[in-house]
N, C-alpha and C positions, 0 to 999 in steps of 0.2 A: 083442719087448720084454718083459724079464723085469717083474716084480711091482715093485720097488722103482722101476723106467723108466715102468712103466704110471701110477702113484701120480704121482711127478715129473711128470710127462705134465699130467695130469688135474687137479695144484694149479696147475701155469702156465697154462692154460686157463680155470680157474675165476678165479683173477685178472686174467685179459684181460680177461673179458667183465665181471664182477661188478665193474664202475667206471659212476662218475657220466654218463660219457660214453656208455652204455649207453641212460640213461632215454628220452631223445629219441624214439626210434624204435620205442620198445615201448612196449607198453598200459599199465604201471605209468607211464607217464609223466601219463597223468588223475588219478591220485591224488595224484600231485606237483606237482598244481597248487593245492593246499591244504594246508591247516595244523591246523585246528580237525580233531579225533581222528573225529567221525563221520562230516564233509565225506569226510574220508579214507577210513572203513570203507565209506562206501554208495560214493564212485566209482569204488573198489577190486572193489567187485565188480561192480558192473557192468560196468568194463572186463574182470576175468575172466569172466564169466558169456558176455560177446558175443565172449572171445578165438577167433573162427573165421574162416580165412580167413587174408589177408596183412595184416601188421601196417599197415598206410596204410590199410585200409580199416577195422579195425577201431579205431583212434585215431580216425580220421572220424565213426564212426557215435558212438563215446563223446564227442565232442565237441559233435555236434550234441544226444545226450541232454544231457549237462550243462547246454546254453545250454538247454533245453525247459526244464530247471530253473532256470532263472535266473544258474546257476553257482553255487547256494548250496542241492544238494541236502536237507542236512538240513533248513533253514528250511523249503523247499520240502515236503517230506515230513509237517514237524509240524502246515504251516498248512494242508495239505490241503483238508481240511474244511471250511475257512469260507475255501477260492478261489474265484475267482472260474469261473463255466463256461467264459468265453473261455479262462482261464490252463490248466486241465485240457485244454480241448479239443486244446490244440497238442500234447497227446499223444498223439492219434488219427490213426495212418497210421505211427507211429517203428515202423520194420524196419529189422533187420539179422537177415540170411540166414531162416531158419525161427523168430528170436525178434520178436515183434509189439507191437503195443501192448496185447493180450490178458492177457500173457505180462511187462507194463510195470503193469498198472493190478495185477494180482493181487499182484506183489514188493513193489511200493509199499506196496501195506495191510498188509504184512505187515512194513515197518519201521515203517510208523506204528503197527501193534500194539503192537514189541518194545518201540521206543524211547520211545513214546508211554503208548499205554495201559499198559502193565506197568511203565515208568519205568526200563526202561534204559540206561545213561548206556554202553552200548558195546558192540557186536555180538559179541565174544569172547561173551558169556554166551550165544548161542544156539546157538554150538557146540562149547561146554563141557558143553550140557545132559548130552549122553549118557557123556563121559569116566567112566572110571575109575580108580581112583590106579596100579592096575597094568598101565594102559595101554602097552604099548609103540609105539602107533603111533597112526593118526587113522581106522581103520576106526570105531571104534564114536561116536566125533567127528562123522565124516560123516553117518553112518546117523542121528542121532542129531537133527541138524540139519534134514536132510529131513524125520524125523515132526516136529520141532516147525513146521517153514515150514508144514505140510500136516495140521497135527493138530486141526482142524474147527475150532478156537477164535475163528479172522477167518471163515472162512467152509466153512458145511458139505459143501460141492462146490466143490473143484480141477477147473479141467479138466485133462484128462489132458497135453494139448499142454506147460501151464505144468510140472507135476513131469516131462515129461522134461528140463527145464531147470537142472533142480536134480541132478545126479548122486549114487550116495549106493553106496558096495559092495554092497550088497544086491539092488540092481540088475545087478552083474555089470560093474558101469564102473570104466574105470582113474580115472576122476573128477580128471581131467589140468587144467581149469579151478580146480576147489575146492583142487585140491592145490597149483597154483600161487597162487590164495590165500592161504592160510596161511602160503606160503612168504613171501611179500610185510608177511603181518601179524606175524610170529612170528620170525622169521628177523633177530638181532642183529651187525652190526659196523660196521666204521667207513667203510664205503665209500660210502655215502649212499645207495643202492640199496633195497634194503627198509625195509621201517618199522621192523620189532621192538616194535609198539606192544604187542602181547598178554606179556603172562606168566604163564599157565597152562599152556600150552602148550610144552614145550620143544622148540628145535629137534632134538634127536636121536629123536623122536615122527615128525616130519614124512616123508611121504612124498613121494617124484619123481616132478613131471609126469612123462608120459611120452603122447606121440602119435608120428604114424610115423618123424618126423624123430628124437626122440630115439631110440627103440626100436632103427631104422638101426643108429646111431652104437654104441649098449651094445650088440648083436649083433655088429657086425665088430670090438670090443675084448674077445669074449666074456665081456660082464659081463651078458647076457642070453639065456635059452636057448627062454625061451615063444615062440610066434610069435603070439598075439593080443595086442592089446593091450587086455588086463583089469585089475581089480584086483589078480589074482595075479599077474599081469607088474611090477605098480610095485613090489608087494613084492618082490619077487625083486630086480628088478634095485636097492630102496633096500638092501636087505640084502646085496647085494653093495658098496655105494658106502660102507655102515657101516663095511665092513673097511678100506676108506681113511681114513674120519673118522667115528671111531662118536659124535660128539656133532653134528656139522653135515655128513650126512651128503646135504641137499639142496643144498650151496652147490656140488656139481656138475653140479646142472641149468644152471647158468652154460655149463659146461664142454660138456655134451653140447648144448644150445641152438646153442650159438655152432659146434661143429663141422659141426651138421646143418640148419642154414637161413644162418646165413651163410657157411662155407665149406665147403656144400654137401658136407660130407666121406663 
């Protein structure tokens, strides 16, 4: 497949999968189950954050959080404080895989910080903290984001279980959950799939999930030559996916997704 076949390839791909018909079965589907902008941000990432595992399982566990919230997490998260113990309590025992209710009570306090205490009207601003104008990508976004969730200000001890929850490059992670984030929050067209809700952020900044299934797929198209999957492997292989679309250069995580967990390619 020459270069011009491989492209062709890769934009028909991305337009199969990147349709409305898509949401149903994937974790982006919790956040489309709202409207109101922060409803959106907080169940958006907690379905990214818990994305482990087979998608049925992981839409299950984001649903039964959401109901633990009412279905109206923001409210949920402002009136904290003056809940009732019963209502708090039914968040004691919520697991999925290694993230707990631990790992549930510490993320909480720390939107009702952003959004609360400090008067944030939208989660973009907490991981914009660390941007620079001459960013080209979302390393320093990421990194950036982790010391503010964990920069003593809610509380002088993280335990350590909760910040491995939080991926951040600096750690050495391909940070495949945050990255698929952003792509959800930042990421504009007319397919109804993503939000595009942030504008700070340009989509050609954005990096590609990538875990084994994608890695797979960009390996046997040799658009990837690392074999761990790090931070330096998403770069690589988004800086290879820019030469196809240097401005939305993540809308073929669509592409490599759908090759490597539904037809198993």
């Amino acid at each position: 497949m020459n270069n011009n076949d491989l492209v062709d390839f890769f934009n028909a791909k991305a337009e199969q999968y990147n349709h409305f018909s898509f949401i149903k079965d994937d974790p982006i589907s919790i956040a489309h189950q709202f409207t109101a902008k922060q409803d959106i941000e907080i169940a958006g990432f907690f379905a990214a954050i818990l994305a482990w595992g087979n998608r049925t399982s992981i839409i299950n566990s984001c649903t039964k959080l959401m109901n633990l919230m009412n279905n109206k997490p923001y409210q949920f998260i402002m009136e904290m404080q003056d809940a009732k113990p019963e209502t708090l309590q039914r968040l004691i025992g919520f697991v999925h895989r290694t993230f707990n209710s631990t790992d549930l009570y510490y993320l909480l306090d720390f939107f009702k910080y952003h959004y609360g205490t400090m008067g944030n009207e939208s989660l973009e601003t907490a991981f914009t903290k660390g941007l620079n104008s001459s960013d080209t990508d979302t390393e320093n976004v990421l990194n950036g984001f982790h010391s503010y969730v964990f920069s003593g200000d809610i509380h002088k001890d993280f335990p350590e279980r909760t910040k491995k929850h939080i991926a951040a490059p600096f750690r050495k992670s391909a940070c495949k959950r945050l990255n698929m984030y952003l792509r959800w929050m930042v990421r504009k067209d007319n397919n109804g799939v993503d939000f595009g809700l942030w504008n700070t952020l340009k989509p050609s900044q954005l990096i590609c999930p990538i875990d084994v299934h994608v890695a797979r797929v960009a390996s046997r198209f040799n658009l990837l030559n690392r074999k761990q999957n790090d931070w330096q492997s998403a770069v690589e292989l988004t800086n290879y996916l820019k030469q196809m679309d240097p401005t939305d250069p993540v809308k073929y995580d669509y592409a490599l997704f759908g090759l490597g967990v539904i037809e198993k390619f």
